[in-house]
C-alpha positions as CSV (number, residue, x, y, z in Angstrom):
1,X,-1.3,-14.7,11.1
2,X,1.1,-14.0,13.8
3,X,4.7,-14.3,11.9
4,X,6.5,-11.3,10.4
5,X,6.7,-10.7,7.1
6,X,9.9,-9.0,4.9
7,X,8.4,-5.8,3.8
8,X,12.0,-5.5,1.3
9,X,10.8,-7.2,-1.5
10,X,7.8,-5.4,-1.7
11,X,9.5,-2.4,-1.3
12,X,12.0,-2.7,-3.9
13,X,10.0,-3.4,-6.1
14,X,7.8,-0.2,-5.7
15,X,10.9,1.7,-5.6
16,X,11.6,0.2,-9.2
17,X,8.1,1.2,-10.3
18,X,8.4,4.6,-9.1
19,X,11.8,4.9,-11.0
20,X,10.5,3.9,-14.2
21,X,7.2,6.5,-14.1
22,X,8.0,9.4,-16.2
23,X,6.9,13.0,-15.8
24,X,4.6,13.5,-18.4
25,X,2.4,10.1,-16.8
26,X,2.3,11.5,-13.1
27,X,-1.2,13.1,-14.1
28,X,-2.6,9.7,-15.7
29,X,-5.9,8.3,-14.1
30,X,-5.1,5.2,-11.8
31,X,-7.6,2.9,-10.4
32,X,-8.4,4.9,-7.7
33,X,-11.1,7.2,-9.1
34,X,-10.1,10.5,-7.3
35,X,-6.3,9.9,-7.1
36,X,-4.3,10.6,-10.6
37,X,-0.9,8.7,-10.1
38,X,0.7,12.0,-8.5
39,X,-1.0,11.8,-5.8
40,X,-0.4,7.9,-5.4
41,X,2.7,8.4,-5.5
42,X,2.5,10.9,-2.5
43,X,0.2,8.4,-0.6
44,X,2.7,6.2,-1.1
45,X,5.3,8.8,1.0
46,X,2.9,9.6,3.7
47,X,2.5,6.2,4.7
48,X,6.0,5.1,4.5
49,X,6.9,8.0,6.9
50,X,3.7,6.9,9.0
51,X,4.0,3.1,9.1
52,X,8.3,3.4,9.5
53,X,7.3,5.6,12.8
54,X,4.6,3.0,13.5
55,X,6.9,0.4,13.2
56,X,9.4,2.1,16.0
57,X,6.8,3.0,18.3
58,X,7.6,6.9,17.2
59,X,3.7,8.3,18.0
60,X,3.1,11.8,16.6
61,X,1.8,13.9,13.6
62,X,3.0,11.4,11.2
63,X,1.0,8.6,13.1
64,X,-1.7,10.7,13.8
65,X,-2.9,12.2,10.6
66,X,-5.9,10.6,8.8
67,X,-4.8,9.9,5.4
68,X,-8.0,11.6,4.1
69,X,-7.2,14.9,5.3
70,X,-5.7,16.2,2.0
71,X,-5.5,14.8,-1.2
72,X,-1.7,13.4,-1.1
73,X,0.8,14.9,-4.1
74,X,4.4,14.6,-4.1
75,X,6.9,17.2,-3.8
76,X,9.8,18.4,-5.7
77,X,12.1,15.5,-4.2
78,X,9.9,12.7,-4.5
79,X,12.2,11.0,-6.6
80,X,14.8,10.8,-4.0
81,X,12.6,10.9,-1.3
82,X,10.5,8.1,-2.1
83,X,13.2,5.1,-2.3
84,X,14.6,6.4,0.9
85,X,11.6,6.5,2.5
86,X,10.4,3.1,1.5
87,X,14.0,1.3,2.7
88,X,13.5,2.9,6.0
89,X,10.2,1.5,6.0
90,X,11.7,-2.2,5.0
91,X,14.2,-1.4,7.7
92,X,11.7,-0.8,10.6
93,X,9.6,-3.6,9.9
94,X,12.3,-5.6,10.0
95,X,12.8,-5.5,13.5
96,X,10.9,-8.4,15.1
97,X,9.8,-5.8,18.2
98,X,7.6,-3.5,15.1
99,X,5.3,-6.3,15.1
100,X,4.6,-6.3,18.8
101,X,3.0,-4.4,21.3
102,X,0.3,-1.4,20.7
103,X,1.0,1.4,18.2
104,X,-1.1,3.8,16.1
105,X,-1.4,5.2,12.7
106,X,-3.8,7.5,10.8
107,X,-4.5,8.3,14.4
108,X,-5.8,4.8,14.6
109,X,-4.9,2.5,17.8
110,X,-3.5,-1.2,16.4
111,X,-1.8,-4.4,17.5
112,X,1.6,-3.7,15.8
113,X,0.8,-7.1,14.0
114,X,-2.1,-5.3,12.6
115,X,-0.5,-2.1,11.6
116,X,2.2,-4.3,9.9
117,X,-0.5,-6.1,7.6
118,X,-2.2,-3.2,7.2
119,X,1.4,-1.3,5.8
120,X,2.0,-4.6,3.7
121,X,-1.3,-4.2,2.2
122,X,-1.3,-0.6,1.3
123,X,2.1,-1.7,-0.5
124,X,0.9,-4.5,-2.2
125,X,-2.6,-2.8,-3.4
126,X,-1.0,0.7,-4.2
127,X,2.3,-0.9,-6.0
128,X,-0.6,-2.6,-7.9
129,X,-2.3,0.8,-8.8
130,X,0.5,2.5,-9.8
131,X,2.1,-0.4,-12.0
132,X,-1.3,-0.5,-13.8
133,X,-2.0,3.1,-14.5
134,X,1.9,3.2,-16.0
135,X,1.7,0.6,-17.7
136,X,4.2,-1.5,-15.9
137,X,5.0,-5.0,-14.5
138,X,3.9,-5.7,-11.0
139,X,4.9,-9.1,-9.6
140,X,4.8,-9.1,-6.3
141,X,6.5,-11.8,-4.0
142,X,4.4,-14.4,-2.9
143,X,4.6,-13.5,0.9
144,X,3.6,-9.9,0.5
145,X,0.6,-11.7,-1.8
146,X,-0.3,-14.1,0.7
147,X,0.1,-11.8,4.1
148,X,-2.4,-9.1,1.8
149,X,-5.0,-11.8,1.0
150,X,-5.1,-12.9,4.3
151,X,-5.5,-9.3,5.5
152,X,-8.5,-8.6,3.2
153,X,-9.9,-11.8,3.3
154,X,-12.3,-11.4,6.4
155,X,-13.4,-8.0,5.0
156,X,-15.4,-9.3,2.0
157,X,-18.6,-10.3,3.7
158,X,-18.8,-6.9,5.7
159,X,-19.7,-3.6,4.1
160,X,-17.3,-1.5,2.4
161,X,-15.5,1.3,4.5
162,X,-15.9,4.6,3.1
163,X,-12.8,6.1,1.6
164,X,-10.8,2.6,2.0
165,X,-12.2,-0.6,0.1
166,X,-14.9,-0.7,-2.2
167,X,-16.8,-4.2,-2.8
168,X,-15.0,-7.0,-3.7
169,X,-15.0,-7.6,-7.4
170,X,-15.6,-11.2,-8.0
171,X,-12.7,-12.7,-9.5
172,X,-12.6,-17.3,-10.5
173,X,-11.1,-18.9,-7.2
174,X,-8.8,-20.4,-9.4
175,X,-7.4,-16.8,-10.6
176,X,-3.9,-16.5,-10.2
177,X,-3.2,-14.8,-6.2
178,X,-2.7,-11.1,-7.3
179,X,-5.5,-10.9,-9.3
180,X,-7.7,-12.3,-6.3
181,X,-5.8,-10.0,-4.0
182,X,-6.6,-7.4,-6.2
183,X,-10.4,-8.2,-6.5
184,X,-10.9,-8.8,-2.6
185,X,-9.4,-4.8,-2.1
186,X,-12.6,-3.5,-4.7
187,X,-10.5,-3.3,-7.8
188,X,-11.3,-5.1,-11.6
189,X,-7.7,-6.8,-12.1
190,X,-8.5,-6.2,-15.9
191,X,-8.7,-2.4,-14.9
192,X,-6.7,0.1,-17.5
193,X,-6.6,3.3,-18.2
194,X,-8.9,3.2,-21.0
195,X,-11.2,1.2,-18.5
């Protein structure tokens, strides 16, 4: 895949996900076994602050810290701080020179047309995982869908990396795009919270 993709739509739509999540369901279980949608929710910030600086070519502690390194939790302003975070995000991806050249996050060296698939995913999967464990909507637009699939795709044959996929769950070929976008990143699309 070597065109760019609008990260806005995805974006927004998290951004409305997050709005809707009150505070008595930021300690629910989500389908991520070890994260409770707090720290989702501050995933969701750290890689927005790391990908946006991937995106510019801004190398540093953002880009450099392994997202395992702490479980992630929000802080105080996360409500403010989240939407803003995830517009500049939009905003940096945006620019057709994010998606070119070397950059680096987690501490990770990538193609900047990987690390933008790799952002787009984390959106797409996590948006999922949040909507889900609140209860919520999630319809994604069909390019973030698409560009996600095509991201995971060439994984499912190889063996789960620790900490970031688990196996594919098998999910009909004919199943509508998110749920087989959904299955190929190790999550049961019919996952709840009473699971």
């Amino acid at each position: 895949m070597t065109d760019t993709v609008d990260f806005g739509p995805q974006t927004r739509l998290i951004a409305r996900v997050a709005e809707r999540i009150t505070d008595d369901r930021l300690d629910d279980p989500t389908p991520c076994p070890a994260y409770a949608v707090r720290h989702l929710l501050g995933h969701l910030v750290g890689l927005s602050t790391a990908f946006r600086d991937a995106a510019r070519k801004d190398l540093g502690p953002t880009t450099d810290t392994a997202p395992t390194s702490a479980l992630p939790d929000i802080g105080p302003d996360w409500r403010a701080e989240l939407p803003k975070l995830l517009e500049e995000l939009a905003d940096a991806w945006g620019d057709p020179r994010a998606w070119t050249g070397e950059t680096r996050a987690g501490g990770v060296p990538l193609p900047g047309q990987v690390a933008g698939l790799v952002a787009l995913n984390e959106l797409v999967v996590h948006g999922w995982d949040i909507a889900r464990a609140t209860g919520q909507e999630y319809a994604p637009d069909t390019a973030s869908l698409e560009a996600a699939l095509a991201f995971l795709a060439p994984t499912a044959e190889e063996p789960p990396v620790e900490g970031l996929f688990g196996p594919p769950v098998p999910v009909p070929e004919d199943a509508p795009l998110l749920d087989r976008t959904i299955g190929l990143s190790g999550r049961d699309p019919k996952w709840s919270p009473d699971f």
